[in-house]
C-alpha positions as CSV (number, residue, x, y, z in Angstrom):
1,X,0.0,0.0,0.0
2,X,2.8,2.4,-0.9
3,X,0.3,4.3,-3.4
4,X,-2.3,5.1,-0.7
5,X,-1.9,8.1,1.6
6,X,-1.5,7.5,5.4
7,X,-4.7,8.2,7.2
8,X,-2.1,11.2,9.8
9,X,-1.7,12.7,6.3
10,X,-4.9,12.6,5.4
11,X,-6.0,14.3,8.8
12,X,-3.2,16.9,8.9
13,X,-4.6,18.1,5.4
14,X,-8.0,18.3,6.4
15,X,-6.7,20.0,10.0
16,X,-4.8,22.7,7.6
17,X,-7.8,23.4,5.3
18,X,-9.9,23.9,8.4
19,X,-7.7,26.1,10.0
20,X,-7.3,28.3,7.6
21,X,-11.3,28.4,6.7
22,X,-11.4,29.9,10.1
23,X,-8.6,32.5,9.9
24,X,-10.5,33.8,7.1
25,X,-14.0,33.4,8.6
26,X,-12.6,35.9,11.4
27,X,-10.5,38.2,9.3
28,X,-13.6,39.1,7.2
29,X,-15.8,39.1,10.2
30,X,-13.4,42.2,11.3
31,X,-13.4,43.5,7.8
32,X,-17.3,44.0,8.6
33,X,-17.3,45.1,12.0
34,X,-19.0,48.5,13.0
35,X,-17.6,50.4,15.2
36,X,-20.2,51.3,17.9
37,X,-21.7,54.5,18.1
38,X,-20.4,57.3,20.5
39,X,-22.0,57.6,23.9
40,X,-23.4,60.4,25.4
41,X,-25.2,63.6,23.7
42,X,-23.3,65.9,21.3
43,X,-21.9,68.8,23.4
44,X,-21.4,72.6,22.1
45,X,-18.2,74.4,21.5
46,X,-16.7,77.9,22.4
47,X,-13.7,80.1,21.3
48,X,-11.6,81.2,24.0
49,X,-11.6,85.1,23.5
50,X,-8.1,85.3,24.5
51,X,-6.2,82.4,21.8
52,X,-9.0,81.6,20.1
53,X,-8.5,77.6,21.1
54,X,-12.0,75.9,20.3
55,X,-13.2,74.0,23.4
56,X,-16.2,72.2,25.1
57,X,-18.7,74.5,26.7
58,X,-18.0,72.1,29.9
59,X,-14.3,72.4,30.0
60,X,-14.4,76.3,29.3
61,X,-14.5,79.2,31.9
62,X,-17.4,81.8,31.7
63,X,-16.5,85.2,32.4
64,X,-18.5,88.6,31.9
65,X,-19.8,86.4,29.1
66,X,-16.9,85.3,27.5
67,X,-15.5,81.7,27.0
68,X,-11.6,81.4,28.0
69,X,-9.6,77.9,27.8
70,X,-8.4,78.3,31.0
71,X,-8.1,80.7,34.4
72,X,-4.9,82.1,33.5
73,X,-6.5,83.2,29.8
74,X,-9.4,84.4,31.8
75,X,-6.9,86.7,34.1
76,X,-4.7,87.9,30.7
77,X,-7.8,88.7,29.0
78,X,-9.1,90.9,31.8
């Protein structure tokens, strides 16, 4: 039986084909994949009248009503 593969063979082929079926199942799985939506509501920005640096209203300080990037841009400004 020299002409007949050995039944290891045979099951290290099929163990290869498999394999790789599934490396390509999960790459194009991730090909696919959205990205999940931001949390949280959209939020609105302000200039700083000092530089000019575009910021979240929540980060920003409010003064004589002007926006300012930070306390020290607030002082500056003043």
């Amino acid at each position: 039986m020299s002409g007949t593969p050995s039944l290891g063979k045979l099951l290290l082929i099929v163990l290869i084909f498999a394999g790789a079926w599934w490396i390509l199942k999960k790459y194009r799985a991730s090909l696919t994949r959205k990205e999940a939506p931001p949390t949280g509501a959209p939020e609105d920005m302000v200039r700083c009248a000092h530089c000019g640096l575009h910021l979240p209203r929540s980060e920003s300080h409010l003064n004589s009503g002007k926006f300012f990037c930070s306390e020290e841009h607030q002082r500056l400004h003043g």
